[in-house]
HTML snippet that shows the backbone in 3Dmol.js (N, CA, C, O; Angstrom):
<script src="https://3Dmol.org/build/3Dmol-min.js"></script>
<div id="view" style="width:600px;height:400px;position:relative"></div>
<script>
const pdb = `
ATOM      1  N   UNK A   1      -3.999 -78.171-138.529  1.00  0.00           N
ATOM      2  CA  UNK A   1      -4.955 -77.216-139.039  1.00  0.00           C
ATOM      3  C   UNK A   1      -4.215 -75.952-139.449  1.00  0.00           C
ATOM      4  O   UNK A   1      -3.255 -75.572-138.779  1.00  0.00           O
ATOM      5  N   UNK A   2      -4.571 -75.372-140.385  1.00  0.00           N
ATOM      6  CA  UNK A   2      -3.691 -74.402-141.091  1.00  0.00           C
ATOM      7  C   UNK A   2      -4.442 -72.602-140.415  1.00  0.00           C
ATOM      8  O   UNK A   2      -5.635 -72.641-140.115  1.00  0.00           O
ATOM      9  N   UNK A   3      -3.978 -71.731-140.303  1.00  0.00           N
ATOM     10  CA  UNK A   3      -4.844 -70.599-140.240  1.00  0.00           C
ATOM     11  C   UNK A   3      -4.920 -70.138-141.571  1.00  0.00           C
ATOM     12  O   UNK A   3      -4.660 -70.851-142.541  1.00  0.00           O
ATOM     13  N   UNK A   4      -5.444 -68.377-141.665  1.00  0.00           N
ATOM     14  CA  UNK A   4      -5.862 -68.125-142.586  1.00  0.00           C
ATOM     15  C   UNK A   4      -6.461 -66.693-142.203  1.00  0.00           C
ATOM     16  O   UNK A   4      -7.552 -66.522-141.658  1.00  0.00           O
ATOM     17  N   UNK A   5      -5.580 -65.715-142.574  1.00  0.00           N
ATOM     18  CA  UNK A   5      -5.075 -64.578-142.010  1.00  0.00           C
ATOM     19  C   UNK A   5      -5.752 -63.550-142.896  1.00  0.00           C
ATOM     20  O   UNK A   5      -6.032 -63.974-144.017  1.00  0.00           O
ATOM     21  N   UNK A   6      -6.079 -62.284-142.637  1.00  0.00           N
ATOM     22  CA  UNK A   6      -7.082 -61.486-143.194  1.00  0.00           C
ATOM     23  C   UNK A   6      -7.122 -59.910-143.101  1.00  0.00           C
ATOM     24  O   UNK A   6      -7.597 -59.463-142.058  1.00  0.00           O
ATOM     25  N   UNK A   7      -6.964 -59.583-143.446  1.00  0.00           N
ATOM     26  CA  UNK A   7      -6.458 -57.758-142.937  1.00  0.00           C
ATOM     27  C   UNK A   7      -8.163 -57.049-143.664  1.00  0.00           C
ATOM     28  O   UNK A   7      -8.461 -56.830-144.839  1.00  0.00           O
ATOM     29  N   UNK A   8      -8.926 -56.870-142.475  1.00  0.00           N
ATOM     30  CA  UNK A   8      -9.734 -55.944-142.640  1.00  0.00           C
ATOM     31  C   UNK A   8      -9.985 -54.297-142.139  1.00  0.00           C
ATOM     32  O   UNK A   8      -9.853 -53.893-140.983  1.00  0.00           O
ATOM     33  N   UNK A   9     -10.329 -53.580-143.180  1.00  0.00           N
ATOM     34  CA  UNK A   9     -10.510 -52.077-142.314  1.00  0.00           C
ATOM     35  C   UNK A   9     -12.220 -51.733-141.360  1.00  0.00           C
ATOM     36  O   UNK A   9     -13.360 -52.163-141.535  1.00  0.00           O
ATOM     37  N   UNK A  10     -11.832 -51.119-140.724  1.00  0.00           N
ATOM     38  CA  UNK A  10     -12.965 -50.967-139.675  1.00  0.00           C
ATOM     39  C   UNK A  10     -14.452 -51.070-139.900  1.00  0.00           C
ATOM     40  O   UNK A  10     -15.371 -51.303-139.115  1.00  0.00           O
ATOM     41  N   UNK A  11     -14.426 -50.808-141.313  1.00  0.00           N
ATOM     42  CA  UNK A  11     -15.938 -50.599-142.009  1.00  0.00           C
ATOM     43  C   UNK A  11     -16.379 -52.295-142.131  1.00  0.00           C
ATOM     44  O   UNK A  11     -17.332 -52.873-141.608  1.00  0.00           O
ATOM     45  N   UNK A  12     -15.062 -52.950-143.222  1.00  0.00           N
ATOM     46  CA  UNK A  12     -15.315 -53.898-143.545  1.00  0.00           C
ATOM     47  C   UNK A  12     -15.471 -55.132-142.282  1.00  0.00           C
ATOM     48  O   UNK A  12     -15.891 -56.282-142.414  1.00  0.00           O
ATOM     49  N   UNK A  13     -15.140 -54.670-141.449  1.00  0.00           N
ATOM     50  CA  UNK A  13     -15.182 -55.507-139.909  1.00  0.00           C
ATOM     51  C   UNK A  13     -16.389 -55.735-139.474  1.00  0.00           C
ATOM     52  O   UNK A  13     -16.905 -56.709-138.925  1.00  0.00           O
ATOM     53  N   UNK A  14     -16.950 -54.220-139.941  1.00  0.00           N
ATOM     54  CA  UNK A  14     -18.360 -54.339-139.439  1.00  0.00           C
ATOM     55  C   UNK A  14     -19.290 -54.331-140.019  1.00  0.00           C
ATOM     56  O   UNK A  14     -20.350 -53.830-139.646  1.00  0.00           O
ATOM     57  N   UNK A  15     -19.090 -54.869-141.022  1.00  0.00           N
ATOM     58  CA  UNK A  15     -19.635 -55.771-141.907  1.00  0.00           C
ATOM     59  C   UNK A  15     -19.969 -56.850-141.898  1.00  0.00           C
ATOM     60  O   UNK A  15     -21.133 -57.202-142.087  1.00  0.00           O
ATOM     61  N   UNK A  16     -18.846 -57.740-141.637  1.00  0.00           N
ATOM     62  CA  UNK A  16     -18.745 -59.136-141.225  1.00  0.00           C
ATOM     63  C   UNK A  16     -19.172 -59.378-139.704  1.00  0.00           C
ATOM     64  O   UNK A  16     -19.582 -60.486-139.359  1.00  0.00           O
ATOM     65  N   UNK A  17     -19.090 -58.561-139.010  1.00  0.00           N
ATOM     66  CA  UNK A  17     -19.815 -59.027-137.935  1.00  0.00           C
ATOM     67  C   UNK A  17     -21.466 -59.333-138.034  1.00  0.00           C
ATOM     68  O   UNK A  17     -22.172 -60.295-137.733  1.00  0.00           O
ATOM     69  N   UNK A  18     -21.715 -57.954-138.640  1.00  0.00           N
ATOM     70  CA  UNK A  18     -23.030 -57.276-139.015  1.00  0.00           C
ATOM     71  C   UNK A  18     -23.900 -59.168-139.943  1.00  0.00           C
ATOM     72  O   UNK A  18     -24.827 -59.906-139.609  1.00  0.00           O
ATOM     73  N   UNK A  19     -23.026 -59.168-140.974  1.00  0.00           N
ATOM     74  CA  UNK A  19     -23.602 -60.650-141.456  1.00  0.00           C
ATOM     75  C   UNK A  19     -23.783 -62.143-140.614  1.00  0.00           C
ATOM     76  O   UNK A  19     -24.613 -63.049-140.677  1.00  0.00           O
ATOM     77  N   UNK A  20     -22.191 -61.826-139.553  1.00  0.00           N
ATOM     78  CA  UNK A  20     -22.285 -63.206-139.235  1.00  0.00           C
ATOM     79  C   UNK A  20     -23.383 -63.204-137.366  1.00  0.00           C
ATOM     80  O   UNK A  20     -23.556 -64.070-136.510  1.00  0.00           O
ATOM     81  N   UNK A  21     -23.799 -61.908-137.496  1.00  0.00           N
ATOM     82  CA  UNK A  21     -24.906 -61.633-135.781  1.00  0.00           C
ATOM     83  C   UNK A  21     -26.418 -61.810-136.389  1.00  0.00           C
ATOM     84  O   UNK A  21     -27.345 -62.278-135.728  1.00  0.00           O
ATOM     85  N   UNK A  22     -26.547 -61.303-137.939  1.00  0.00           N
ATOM     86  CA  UNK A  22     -27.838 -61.509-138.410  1.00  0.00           C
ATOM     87  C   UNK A  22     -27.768 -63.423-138.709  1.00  0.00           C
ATOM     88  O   UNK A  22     -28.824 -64.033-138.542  1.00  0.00           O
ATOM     89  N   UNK A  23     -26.912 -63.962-138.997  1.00  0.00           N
ATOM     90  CA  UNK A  23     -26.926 -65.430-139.281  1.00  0.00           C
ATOM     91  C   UNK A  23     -27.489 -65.991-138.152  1.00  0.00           C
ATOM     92  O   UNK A  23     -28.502 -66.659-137.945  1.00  0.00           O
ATOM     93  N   UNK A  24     -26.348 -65.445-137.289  1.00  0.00           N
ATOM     94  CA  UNK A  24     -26.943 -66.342-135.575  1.00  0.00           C
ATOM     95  C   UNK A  24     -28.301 -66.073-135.090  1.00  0.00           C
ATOM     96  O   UNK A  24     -28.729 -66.763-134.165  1.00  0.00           O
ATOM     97  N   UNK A  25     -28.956 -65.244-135.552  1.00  0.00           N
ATOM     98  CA  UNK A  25     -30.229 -64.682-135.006  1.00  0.00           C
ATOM     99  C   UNK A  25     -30.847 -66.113-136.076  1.00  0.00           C
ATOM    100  O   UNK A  25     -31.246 -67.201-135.661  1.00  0.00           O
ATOM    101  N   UNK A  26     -30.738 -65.596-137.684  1.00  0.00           N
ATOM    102  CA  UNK A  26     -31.672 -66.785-138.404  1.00  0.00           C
ATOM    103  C   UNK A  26     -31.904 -68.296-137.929  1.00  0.00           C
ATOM    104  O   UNK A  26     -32.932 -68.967-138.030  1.00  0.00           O
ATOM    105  N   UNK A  27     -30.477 -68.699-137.300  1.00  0.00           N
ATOM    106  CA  UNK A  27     -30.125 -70.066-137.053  1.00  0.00           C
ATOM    107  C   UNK A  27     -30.267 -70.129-135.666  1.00  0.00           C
ATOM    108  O   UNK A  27     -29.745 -71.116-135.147  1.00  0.00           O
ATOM    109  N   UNK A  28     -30.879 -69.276-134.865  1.00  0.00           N
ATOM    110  CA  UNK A  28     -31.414 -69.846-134.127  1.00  0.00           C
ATOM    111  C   UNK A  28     -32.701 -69.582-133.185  1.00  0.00           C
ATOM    112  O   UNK A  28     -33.092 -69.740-132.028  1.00  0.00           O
ATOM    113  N   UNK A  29     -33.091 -69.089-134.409  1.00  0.00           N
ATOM    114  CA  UNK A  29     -34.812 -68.627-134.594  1.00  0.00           C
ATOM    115  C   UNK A  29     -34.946 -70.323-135.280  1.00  0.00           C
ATOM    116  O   UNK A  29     -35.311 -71.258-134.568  1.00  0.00           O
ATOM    117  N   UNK A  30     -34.716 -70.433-136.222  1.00  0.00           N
ATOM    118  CA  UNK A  30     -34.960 -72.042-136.807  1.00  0.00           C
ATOM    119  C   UNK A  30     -35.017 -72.785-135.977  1.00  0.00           C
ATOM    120  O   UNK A  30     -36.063 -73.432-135.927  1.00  0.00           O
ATOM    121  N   UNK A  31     -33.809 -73.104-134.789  1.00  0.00           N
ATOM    122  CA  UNK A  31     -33.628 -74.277-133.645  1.00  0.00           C
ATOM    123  C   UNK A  31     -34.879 -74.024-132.928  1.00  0.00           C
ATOM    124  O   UNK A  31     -35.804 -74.835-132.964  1.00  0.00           O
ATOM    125  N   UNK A  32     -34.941 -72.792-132.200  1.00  0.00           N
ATOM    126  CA  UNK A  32     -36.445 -72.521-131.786  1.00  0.00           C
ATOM    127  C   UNK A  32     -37.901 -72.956-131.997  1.00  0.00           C
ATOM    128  O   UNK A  32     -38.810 -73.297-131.240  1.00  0.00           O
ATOM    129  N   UNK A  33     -37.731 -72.773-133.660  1.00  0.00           N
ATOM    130  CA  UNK A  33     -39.271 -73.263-134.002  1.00  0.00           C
ATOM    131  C   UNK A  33     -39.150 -74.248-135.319  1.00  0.00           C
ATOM    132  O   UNK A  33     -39.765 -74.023-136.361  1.00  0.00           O
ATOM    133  N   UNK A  34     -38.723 -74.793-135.225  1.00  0.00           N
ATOM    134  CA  UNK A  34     -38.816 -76.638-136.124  1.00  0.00           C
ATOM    135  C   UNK A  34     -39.140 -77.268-135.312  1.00  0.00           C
ATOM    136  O   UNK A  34     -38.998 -77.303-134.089  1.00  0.00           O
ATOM    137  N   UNK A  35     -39.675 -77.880-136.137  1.00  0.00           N
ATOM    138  CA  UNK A  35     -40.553 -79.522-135.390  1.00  0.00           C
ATOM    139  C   UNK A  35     -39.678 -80.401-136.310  1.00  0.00           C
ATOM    140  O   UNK A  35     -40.017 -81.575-136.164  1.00  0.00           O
ATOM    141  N   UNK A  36     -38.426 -80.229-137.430  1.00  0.00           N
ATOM    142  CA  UNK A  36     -37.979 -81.354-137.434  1.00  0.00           C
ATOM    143  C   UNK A  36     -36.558 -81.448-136.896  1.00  0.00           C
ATOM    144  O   UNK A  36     -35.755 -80.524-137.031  1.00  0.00           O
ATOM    145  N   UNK A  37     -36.164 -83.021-136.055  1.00  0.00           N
ATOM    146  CA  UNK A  37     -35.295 -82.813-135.628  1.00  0.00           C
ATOM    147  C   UNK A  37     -33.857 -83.054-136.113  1.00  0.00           C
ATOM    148  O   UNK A  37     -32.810 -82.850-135.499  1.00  0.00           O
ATOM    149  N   UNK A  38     -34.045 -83.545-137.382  1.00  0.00           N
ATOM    150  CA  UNK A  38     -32.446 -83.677-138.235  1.00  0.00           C
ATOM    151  C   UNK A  38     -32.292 -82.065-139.145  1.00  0.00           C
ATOM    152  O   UNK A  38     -31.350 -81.686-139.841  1.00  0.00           O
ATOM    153  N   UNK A  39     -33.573 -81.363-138.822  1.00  0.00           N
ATOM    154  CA  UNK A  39     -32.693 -79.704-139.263  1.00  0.00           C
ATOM    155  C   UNK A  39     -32.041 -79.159-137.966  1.00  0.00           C
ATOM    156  O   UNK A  39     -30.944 -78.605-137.889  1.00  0.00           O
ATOM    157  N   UNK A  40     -33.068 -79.462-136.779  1.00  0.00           N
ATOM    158  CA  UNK A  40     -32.458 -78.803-135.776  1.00  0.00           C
ATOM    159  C   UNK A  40     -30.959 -79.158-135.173  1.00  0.00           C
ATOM    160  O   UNK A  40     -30.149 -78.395-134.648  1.00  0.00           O
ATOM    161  N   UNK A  41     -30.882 -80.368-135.391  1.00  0.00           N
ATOM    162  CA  UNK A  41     -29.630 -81.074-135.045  1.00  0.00           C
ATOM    163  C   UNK A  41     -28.582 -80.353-136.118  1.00  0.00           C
ATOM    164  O   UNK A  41     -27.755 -79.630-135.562  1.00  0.00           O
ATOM    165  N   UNK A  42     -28.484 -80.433-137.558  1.00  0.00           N
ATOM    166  CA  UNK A  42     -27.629 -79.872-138.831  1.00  0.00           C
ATOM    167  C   UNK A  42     -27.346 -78.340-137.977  1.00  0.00           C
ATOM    168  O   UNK A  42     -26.253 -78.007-137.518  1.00  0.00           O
ATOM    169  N   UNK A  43     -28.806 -77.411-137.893  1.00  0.00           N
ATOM    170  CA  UNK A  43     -28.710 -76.144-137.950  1.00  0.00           C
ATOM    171  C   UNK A  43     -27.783 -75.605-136.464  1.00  0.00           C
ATOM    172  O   UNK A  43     -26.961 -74.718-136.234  1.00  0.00           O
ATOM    173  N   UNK A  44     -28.407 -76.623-135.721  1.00  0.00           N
ATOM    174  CA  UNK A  44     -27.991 -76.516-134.246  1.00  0.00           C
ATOM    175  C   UNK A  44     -26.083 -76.422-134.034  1.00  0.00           C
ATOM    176  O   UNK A  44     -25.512 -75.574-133.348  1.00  0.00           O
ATOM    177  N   UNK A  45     -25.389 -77.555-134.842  1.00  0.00           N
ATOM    178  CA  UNK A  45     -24.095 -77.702-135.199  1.00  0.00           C
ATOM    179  C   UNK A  45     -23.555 -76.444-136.317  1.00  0.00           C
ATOM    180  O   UNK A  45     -22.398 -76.032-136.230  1.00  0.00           O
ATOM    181  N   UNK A  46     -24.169 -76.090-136.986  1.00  0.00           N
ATOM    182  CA  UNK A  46     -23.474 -74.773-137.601  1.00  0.00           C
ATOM    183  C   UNK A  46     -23.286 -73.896-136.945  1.00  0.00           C
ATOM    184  O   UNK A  46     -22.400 -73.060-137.124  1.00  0.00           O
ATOM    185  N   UNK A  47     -24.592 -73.929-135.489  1.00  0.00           N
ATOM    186  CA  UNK A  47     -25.220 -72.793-135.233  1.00  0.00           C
ATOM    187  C   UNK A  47     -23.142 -72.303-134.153  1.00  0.00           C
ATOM    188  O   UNK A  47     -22.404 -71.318-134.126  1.00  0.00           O
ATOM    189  N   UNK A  48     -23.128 -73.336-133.691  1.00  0.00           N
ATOM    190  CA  UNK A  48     -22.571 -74.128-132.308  1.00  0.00           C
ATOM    191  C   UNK A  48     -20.465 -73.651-133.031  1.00  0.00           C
ATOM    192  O   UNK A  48     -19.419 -73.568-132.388  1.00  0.00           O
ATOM    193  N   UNK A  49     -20.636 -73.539-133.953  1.00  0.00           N
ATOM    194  CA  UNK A  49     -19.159 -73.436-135.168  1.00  0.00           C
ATOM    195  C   UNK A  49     -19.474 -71.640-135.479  1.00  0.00           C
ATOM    196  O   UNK A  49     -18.620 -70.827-135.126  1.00  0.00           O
ATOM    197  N   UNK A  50     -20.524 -71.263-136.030  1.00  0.00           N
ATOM    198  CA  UNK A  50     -20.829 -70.014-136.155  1.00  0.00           C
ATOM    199  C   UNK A  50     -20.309 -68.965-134.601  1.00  0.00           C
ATOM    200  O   UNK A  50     -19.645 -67.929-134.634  1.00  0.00           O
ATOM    201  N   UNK A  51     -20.927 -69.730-133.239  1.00  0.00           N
ATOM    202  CA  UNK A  51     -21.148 -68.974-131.895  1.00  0.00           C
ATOM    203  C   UNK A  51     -19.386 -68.854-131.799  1.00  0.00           C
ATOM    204  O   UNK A  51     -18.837 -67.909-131.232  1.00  0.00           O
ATOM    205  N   UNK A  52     -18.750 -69.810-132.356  1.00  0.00           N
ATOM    206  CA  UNK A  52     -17.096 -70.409-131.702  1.00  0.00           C
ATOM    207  C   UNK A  52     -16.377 -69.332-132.359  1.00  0.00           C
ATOM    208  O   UNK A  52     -15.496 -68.679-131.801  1.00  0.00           O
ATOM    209  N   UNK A  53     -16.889 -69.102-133.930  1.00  0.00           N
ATOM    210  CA  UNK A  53     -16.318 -67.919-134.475  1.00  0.00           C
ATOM    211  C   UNK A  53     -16.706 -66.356-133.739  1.00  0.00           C
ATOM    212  O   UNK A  53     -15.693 -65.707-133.481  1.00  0.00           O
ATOM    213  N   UNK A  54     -17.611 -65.891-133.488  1.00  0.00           N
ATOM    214  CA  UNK A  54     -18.261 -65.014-133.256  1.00  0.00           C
ATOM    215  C   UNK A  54     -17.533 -64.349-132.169  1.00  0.00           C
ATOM    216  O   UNK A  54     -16.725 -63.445-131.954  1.00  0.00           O
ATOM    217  N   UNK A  55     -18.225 -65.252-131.597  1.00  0.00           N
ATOM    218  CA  UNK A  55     -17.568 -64.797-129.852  1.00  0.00           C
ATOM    219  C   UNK A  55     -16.203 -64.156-129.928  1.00  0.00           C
ATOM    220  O   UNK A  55     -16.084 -62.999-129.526  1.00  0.00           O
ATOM    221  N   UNK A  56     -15.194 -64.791-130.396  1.00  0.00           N
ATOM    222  CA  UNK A  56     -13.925 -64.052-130.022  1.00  0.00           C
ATOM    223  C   UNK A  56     -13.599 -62.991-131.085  1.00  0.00           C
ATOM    224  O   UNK A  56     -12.656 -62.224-130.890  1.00  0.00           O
ATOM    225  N   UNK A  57     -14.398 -62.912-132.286  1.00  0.00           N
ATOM    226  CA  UNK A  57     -14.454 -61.817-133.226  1.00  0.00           C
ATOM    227  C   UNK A  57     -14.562 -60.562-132.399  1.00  0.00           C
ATOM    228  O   UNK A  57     -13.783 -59.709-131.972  1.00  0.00           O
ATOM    229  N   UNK A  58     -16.106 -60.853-132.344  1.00  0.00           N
ATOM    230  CA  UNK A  58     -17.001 -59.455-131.368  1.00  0.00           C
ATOM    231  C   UNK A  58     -15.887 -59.284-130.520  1.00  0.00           C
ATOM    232  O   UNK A  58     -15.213 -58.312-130.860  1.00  0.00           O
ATOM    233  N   UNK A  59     -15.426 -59.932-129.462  1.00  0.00           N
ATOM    234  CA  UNK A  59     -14.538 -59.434-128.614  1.00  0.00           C
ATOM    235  C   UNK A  59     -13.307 -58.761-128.676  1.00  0.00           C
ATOM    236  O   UNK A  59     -12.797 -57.938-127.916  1.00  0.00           O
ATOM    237  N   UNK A  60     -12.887 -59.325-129.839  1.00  0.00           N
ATOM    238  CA  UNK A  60     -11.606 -58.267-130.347  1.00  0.00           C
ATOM    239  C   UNK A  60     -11.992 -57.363-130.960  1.00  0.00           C
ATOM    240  O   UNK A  60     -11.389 -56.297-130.842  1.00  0.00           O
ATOM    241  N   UNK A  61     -12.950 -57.442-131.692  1.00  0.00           N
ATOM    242  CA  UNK A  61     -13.439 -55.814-132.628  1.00  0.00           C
ATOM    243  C   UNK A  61     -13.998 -54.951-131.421  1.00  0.00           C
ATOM    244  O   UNK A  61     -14.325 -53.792-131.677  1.00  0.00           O
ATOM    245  N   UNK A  62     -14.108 -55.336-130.365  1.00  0.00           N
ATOM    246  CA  UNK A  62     -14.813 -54.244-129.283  1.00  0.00           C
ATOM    247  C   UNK A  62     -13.549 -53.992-128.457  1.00  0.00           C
ATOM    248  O   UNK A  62     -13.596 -53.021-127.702  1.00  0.00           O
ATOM    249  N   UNK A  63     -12.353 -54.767-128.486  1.00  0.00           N
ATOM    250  CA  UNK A  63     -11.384 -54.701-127.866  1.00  0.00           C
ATOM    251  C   UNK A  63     -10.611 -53.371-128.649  1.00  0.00           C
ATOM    252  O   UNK A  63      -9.984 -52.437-128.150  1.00  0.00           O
ATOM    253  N   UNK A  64     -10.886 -53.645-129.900  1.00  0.00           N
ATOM    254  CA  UNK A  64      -9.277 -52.562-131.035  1.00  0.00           C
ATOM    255  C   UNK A  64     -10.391 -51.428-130.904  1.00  0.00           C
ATOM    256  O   UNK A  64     -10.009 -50.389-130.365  1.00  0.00           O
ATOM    257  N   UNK A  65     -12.262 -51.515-131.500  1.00  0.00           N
ATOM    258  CA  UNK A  65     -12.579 -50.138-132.188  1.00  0.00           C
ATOM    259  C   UNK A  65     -13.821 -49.722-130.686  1.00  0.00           C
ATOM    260  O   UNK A  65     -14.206 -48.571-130.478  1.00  0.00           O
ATOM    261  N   UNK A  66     -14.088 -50.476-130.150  1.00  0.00           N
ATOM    262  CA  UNK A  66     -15.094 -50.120-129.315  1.00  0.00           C
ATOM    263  C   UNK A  66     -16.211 -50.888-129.148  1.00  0.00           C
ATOM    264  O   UNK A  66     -16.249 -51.924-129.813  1.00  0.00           O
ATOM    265  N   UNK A  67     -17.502 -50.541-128.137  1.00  0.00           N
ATOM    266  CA  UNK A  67     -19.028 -51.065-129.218  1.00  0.00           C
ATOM    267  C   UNK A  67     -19.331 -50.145-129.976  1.00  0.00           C
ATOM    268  O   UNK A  67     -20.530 -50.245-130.235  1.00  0.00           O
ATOM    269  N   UNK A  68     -18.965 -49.456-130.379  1.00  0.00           N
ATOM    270  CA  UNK A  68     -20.130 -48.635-131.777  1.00  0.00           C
ATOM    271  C   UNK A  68     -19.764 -49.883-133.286  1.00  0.00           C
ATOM    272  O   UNK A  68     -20.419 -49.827-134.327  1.00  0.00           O
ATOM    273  N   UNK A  69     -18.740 -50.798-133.081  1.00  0.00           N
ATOM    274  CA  UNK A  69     -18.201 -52.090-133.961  1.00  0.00           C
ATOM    275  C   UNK A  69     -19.324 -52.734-134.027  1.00  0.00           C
ATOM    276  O   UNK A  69     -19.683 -53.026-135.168  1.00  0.00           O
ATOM    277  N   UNK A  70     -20.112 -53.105-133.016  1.00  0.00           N
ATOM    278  CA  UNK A  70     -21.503 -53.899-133.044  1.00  0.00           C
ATOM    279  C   UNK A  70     -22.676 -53.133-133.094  1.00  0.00           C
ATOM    280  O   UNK A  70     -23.766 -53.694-132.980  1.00  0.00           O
ATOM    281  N   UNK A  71     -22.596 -52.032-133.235  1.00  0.00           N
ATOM    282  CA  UNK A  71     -23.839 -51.628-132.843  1.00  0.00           C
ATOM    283  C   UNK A  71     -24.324 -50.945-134.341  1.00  0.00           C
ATOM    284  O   UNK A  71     -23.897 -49.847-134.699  1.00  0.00           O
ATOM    285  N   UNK A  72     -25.510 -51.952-135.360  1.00  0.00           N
ATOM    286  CA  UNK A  72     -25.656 -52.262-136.405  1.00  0.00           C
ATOM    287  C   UNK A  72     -27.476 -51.282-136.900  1.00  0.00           C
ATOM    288  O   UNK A  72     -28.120 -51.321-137.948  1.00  0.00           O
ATOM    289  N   UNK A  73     -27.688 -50.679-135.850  1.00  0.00           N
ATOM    290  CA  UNK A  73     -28.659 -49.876-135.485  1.00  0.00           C
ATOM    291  C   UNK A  73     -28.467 -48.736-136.904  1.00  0.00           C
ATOM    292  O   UNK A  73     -27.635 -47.830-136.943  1.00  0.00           O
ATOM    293  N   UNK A  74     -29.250 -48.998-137.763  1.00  0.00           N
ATOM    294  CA  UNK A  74     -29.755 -47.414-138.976  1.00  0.00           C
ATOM    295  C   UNK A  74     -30.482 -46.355-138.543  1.00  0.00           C
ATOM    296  O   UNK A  74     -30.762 -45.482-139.364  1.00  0.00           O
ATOM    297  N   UNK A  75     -30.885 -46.242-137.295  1.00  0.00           N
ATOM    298  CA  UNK A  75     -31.109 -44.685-136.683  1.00  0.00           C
ATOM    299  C   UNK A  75     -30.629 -44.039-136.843  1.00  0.00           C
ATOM    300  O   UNK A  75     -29.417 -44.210-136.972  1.00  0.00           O
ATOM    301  N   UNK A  76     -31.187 -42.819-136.959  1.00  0.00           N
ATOM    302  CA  UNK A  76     -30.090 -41.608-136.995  1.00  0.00           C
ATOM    303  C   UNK A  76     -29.642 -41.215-135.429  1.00  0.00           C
ATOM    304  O   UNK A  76     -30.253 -41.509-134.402  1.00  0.00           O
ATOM    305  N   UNK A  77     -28.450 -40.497-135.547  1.00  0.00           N
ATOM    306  CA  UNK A  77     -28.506 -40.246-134.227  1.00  0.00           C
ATOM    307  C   UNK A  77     -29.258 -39.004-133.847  1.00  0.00           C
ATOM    308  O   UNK A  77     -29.367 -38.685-132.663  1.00  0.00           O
TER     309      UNK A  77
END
`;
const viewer = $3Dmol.createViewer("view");
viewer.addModel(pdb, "pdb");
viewer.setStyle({}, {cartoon: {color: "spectrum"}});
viewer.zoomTo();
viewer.render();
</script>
């Protein structure tokens, strides 16, 4: 398996988190409420590849910039 290496700045980090935490919410609001079970099974396996990425993302972006990296909140302060 090959990697595939990426140099992002802090904004753009949290960005990509920002897209790939709203995905996991969609995909698994779907698993939740379908009644069919070859989406839930498809959605369930992206969902399951999506969580594998995520997880150690979030953890290093909270590791280098902090949580204010996740915290995707448009309030003002």
């Amino acid at each position: 398996m090959s990697n595939f290496h990426l140099e992002l700045a802090q904004s753009e980090l949290k960005i990509v988190l920002e897209a790939l935490t709203e995905m996991e919410a969609r995909k698994s609001a779907i698993c939740e409420t379908s009644d069919n079970e070859d989406e839930i099974a498809d959605i369930g396996n992206e969902l399951i590849e999506l969580r594998l990425l995520l997880k150690p993302l979030r953890e290093r972006a909270i590791n280098e910039y902090g949580n204010n990296i996740v915290n995707f909140s448009r309030e003002l302060l």
